[in-house]
N, C-alpha and C positions, 0 to 999 in steps of 0.2 A: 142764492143763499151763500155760497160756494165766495162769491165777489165782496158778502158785506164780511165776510170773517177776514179777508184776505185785506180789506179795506180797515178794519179793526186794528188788526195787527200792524199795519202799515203805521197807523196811527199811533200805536203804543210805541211802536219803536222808534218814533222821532218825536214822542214827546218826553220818553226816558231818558235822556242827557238832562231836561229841563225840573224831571223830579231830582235827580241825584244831585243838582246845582242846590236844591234847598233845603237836603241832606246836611250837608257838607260844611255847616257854616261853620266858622273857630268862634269858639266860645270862650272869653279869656277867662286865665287863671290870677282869683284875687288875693289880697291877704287873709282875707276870712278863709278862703277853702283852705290855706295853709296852715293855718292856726288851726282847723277842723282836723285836719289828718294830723295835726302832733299831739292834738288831744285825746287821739282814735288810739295814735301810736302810743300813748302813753299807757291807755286802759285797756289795752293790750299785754304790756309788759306787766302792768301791775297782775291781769288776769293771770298772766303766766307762773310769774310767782307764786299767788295764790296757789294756784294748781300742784307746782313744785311741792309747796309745801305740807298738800293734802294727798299727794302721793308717799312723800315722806312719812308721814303719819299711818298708811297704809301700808308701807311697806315693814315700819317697824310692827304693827298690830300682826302681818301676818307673820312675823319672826316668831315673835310673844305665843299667836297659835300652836306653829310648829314644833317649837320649844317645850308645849306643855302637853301634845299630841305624842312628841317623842319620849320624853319622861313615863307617861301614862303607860306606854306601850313597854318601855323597860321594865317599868316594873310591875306588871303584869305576867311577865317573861316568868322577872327574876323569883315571882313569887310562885308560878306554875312548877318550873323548877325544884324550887328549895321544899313544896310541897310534894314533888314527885318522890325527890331525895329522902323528905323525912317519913312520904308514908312506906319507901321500898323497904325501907332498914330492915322494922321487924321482920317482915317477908323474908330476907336475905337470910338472918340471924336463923330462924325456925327451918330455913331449907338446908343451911349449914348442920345446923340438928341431926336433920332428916337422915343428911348424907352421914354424918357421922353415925347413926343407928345402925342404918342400911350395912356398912363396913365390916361395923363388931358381927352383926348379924350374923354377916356372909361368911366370916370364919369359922360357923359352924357348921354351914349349909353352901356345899358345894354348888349346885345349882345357881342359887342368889349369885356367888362371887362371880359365876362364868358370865352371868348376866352383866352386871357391872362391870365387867372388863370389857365387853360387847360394846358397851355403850362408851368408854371412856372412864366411867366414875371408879 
């Protein structure tokens, strides 16, 4: 068994020169195949373009997003904001009140005024 493997191998390996010779042949290069690859080369370049110009298009739509994502979010701000602003007022006004009562108050009432010096007011 041992001898037909050894004999096998023997075999491949001196008929491998005789494969790789029918490998190997040159295949010429004609005018067709050159005309095929400028035509190749061409819808290439046009592909390219194309693509160019559908990136461009993508890239201006995602601006137009941005631009209207950023808007949106301003003025959401500015409206959180100017409604924070317009509902503190009265608040502000009626505690101003407050402290102004709390004052007169306290000039009559020692206690009160020590209290609001404690605190600041």
């Amino acid at each position: 068994m041992k001898k037909a493997i050894h004999y096998f191998i023997l075999l491949l390996l001196f008929a491998l020169p005789a494969f790789s010779m029918a490998v190997t042949k040159d295949v010429p290069f004609t005018l067709d195949d050159r005309d095929r690859i400028t035509r190749t080369e061409q819808k290439i370049d046009d592909l390219r373009s194309e693509m160019d110009a559908r990136f461009d298009q993508l890239s201006n739509f995602l601006w137009a997003i941005i631009g209207i994502f950023t808007t949106m979010m301003v003025s959401i701000f500015g409206f959180a904001f100017w409604d924070r602003k317009l509902s503190l007022a009265p608040m502000k006004r009626d505690e101003e009140k407050i402290r102004e009562v709390l004052r007169e108050y306290s000039k009559t009432q020692p206690k009160l005024a020590e209290i609001l010096r404690n605190l600041g007011l």
